[in-house]
ZAMARGU-4260 file (C-alpha; in steps of 0.2 Angstrom, whole numbers, plus 5000, padded with zeros to 4 digits):
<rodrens>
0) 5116/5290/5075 | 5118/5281/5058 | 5126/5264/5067 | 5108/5266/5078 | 5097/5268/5063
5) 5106/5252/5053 | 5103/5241/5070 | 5086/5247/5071 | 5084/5245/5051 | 5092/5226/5054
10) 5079/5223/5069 | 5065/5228/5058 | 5071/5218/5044 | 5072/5200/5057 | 5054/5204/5063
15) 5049/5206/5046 | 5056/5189/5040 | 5055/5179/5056 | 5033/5185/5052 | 5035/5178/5037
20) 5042/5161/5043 | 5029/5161/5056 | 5016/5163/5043 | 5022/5149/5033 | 5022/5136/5049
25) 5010/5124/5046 | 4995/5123/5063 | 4991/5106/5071 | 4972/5106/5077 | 4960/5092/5083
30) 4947/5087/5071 | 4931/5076/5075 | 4929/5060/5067 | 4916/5063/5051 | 4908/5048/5041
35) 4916/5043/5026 | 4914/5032/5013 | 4917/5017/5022 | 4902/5023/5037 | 4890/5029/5021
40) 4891/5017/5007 | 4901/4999/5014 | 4897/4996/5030 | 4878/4999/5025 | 4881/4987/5009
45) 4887/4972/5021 | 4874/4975/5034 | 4887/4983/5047 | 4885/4998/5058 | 4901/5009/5060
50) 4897/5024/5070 | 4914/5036/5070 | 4907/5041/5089 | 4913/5058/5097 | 4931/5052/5095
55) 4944/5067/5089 | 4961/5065/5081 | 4976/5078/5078 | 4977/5083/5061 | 4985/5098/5051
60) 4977/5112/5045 | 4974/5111/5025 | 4974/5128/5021 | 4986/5128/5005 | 4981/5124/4986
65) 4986/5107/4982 | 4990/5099/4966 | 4971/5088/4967 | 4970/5090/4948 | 4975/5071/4940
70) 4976/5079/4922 | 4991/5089/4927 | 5002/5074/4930 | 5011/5063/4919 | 4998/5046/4920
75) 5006/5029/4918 | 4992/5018/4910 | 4983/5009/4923 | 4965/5000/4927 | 4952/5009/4935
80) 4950/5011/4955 | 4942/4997/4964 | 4936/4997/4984 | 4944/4984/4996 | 4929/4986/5004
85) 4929/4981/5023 | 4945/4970/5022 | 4961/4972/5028 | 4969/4966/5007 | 4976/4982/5002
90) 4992/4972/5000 | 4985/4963/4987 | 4975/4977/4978 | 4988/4987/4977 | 5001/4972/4969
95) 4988/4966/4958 | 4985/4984/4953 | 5005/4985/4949 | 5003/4968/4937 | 4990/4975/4929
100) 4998/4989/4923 | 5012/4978/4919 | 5002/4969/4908 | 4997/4985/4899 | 5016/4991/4896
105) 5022/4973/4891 | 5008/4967/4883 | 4998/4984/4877 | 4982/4974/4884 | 4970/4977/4900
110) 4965/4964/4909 | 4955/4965/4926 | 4961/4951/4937 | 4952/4944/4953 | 4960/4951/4970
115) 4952/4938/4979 | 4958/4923/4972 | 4979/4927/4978 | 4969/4931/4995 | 4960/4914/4995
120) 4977/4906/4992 | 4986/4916/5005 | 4974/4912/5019 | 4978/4893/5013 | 4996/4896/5015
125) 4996/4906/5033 | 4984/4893/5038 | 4996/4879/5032 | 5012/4887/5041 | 5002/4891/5055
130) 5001/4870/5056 | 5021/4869/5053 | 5026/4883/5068 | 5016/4874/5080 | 5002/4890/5080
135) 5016/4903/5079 | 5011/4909/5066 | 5001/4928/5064 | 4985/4926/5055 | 4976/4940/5051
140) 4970/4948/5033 | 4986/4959/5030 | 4999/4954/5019 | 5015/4960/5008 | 5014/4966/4991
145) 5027/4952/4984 | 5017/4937/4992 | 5013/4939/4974 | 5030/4931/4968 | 5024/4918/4978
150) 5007/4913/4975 | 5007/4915/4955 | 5019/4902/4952 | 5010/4890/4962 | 4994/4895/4962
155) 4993/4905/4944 | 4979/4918/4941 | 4964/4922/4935 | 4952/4935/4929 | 4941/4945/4939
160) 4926/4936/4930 | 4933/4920/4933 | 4931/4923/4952 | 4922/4941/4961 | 4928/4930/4977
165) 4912/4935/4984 | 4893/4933/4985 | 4882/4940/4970 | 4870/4950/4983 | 4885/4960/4989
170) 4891/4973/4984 | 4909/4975/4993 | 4919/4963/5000 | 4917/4960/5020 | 4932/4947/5029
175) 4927/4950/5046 | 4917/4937/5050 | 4925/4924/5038 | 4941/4930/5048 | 4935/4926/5066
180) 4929/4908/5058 | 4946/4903/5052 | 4954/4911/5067 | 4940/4899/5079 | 4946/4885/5069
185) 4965/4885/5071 | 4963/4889/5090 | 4954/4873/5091 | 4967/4865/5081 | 4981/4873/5089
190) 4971/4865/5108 | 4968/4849/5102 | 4985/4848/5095 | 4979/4841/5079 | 4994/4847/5067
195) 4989/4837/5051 | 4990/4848/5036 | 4978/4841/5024 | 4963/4840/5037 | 4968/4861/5042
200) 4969/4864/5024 | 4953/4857/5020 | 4943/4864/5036 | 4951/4884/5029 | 4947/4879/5014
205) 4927/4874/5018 | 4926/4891/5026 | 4934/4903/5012 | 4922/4892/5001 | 4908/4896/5010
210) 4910/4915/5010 | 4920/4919/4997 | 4916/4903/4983 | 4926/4889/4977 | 4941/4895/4966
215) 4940/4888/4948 | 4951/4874/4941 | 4946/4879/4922 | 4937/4894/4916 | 4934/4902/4900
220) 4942/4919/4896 | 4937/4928/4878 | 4931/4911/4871 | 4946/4903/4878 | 4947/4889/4890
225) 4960/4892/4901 | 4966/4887/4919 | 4972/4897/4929 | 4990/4890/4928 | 4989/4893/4907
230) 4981/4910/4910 | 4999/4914/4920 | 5008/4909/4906 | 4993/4920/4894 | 4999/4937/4902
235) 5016/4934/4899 | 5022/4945/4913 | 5034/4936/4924 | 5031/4941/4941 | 5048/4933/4947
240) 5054/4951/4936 | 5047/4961/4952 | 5059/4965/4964 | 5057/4972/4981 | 5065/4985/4991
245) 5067/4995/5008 | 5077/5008/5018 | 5084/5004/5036 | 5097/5007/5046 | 5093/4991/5056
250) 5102/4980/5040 | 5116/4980/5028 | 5115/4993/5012 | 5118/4984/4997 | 5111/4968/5002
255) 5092/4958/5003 | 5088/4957/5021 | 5068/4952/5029 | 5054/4967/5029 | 5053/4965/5052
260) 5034/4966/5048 | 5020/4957/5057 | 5010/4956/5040 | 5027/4949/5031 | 5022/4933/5041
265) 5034/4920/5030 | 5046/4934/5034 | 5052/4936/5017 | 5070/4942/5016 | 5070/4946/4998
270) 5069/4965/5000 | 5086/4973/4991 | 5092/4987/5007 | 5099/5004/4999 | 5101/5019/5006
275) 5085/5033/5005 | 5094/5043/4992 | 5094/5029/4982 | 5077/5020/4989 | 5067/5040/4983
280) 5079/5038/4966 | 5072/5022/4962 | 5054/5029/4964 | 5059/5046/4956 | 5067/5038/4940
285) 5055/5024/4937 | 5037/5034/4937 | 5049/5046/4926 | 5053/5031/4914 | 5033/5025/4914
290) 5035/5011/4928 | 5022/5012/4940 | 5026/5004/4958 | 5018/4996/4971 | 5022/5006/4988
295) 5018/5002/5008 | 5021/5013/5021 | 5013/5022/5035 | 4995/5032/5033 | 4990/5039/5050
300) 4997/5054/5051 | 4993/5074/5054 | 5000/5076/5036 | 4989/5062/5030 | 4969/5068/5026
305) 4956/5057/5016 | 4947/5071/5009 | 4959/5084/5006 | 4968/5069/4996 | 4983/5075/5000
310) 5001/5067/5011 | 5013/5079/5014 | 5026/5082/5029 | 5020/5096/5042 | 5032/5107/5047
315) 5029/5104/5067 | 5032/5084/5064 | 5048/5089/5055 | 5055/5102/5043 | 5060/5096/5025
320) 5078/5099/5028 | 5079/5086/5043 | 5071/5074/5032 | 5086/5058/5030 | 5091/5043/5034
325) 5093/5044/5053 | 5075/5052/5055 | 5065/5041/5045 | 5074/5025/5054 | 5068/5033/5072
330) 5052/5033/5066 | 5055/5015/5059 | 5062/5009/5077 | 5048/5018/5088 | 5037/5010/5077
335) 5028/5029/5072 | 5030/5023/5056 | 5023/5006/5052 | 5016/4996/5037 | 4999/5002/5038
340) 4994/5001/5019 | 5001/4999/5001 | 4995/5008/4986 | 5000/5008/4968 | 5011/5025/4961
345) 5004/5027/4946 | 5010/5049/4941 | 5021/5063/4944 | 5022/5080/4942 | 5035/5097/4948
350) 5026/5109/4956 | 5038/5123/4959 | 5053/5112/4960 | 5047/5098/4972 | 5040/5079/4966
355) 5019/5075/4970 | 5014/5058/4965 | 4998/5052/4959 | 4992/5035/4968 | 4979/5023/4967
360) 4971/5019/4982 | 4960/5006/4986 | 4956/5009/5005 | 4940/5017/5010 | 4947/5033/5015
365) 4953/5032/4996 | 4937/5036/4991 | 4930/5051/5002 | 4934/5065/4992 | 4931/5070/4973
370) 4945/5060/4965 | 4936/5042/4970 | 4952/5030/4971 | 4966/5043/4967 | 4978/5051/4982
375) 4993/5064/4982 | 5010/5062/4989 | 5021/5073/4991 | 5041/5067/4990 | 5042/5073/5008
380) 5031/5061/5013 | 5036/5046/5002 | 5056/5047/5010 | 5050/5048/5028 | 5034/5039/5030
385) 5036/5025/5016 | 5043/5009/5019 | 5046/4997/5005 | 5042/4996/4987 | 5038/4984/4972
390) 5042/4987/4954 | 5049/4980/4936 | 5068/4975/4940 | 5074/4987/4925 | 5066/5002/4932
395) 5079/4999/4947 | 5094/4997/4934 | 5105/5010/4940 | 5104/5007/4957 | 5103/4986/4955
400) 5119/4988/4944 | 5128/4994/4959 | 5123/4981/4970 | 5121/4966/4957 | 5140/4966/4946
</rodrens>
């Protein structure tokens, strides 16, 4: 009777706890598409219609209380939200967010500079390659954050003032139609088979001028004159100091290797490969130390909602404890996870022993809930879902010292 009683007992007791870990599972559901920010307020200030139609998507079910509250993380000093408005340029919103901030930790000074004009420069440059490989070349508006390291020590910088890199009347910036000129103009190159650089370069350049304006070769800056070559050398941030890094099993640990992106169209191979527990300790320690980092990674996920704020894993995708290397690199190969978008880390905080990062987001969906610009990742999403980073080389120190002897 008392061996039936403790078996009984035992059952009782698995029930119990197998309810409890039902209860904690985390629900997919189908949600319709709502307006957002970008239906409501850009498309309407650029005179487009976007309707998100009767379309649905899977989503998780928000139900917990999530850390939304940006006093209660430790803030890295950083300039205030912009919108990339309807372009595809977080790349650069997001690296020129990074600089920013860099300027405030190196230089103790905020300065807003213009976006638009490393976009100019990099529609020049893909449209100048696109001559040299014969039209091989991917030409579209996405980029990688460190086509930064390229452009400023050609091309230098400016402020925001110095050049919007749009017309007065609008409000947000809109590439569509700017985009489908360009793209009409090098498929006529590319049939005619007129491969001279200085005429393509000057037909992109006639184009980006008339919808974005001519970019300035002198320009006053606090009743300074400056070009934008002496005001590189006036933030005094080297941007040569940013290094890159990724996580895949596709190349050597311990050595720079190319991001395989469409987007990384020079396919830069500049990216330092380390292993993930080293790729999230680079994050962890640096944000610690009061580094921000510019990040790019995947956003269309269950996990991912734009007006709860929130990215975190759900447990029917994958449980925490199968999160590693070999899991995040399937999703790498089947390409579930791609570079969809970058954004700036700019906080952390513990919440009951596990890591939520503050971000500055300049996508639409970015600005649909209360927080205008600000998102929350938690670490679980950051080791699966995101795929390379950019940041100051001495917040990398103890993992670059391994590599770099």
């Amino acid at each position: 009777m008392k061996r039936i009683y403790i078996v009984f007992l035992a059952l009782i007791c698995s029930l119990s706890v197998s309810s409890q870990v039902f209860k904690k599972m985390d629900k997919a559901v189908f949600k319709s598409i709502a307006n957002g920010f970008y239906e409501t307020v850009i498309m309407p200030s650029v005179n487009a219609d976007s309707k998100p139609g009767n379309r649905t998507y899977l989503s998780m079910e928000f139900s917990g209380n999530y850390p939304t509250n940006i006093a209660d993380y430790k803030t890295i000093r950083h300039t205030l939200p912009k919108s990339q408005g309807s372009t595809g340029t977080c790349w650069c919103f997001a690296a020129t967010s990074f600089l920013e901030s860099e300027i405030i930790r190196q230089q103790k000074v905020s300065i807003d500079l213009s976006e638009m004009y490393f976009v100019y420069w990099e529609y020049v440059d893909r449209a100048l390659d696109f001559v040299k490989t014969r039209g091989e070349t991917y030409f579209e508006q996405g980029s990688e954050s460190n086509a930064l390291k390229r452009l400023i020590p050609k091309y230098g910088c400016v402020p925001e003032s110095a050049y919007p890199g749009k017309p007065e009347y609008r409000e947000f910036h809109s590439h569509g139609d700017m985009l489908a000129e360009m793209k009409t103009y090098l498929k006529g190159v590319k049939t005619s088979g007129e491969w001279n650089e200085k005429l393509v370069e000057a037909g992109i350049r006639s184009i980006l001028d008339a919808h974005m304006g001519a970019v300035p070769n002198q320009f006053t800056y606090e009743n300074q004159s400056f070009t934008p070559q002496s005001f590189y050398e006036f933030i005094e941030v080297d941007v040569l100091d940013m290094f890159s890094f990724m996580s895949t099993m596709s190349a050597p640990y311990g050595q720079k290797a190319e991001l395989v992106e469409p987007d990384n169209w020079w396919h830069s191979d500049d990216y330092y490969n380390v292993e993930l527990d080293d790729y999230y300790q680079i994050i962890e320690e640096a944000v610690k130390s009061g580094y921000s980092i510019c990040i790019c990674g995947d956003v269309s996920e269950p996990g991912y909602d734009s007006r709860e704020e929130v990215a975190l894993v759900p447990d029917f995708d994958i449980p925490a404890e199968y999160i590693n290397e070999s899991s995040r690199e399937l999703r790498l190969n089947n390409q579930s996870t791609t570079d969809d978008h970058c954004i700036q880390i700019i906080g952390y905080q513990d919440v009951d022993g596990e890591a939520w990062y503050l971000i500055k987001d300049s996508g639409s969906g970015g600005f649909d809930g209360k927080n205008k610009g600000y998102r929350y990742f938690h670490e679980d999403y950051i080791r699966l879902k995101m795929m390379n980073i950019m940041l100051y080389k001495a917040a990398a120190k103890s993992v670059l010292d391994e590599i770099i002897k």
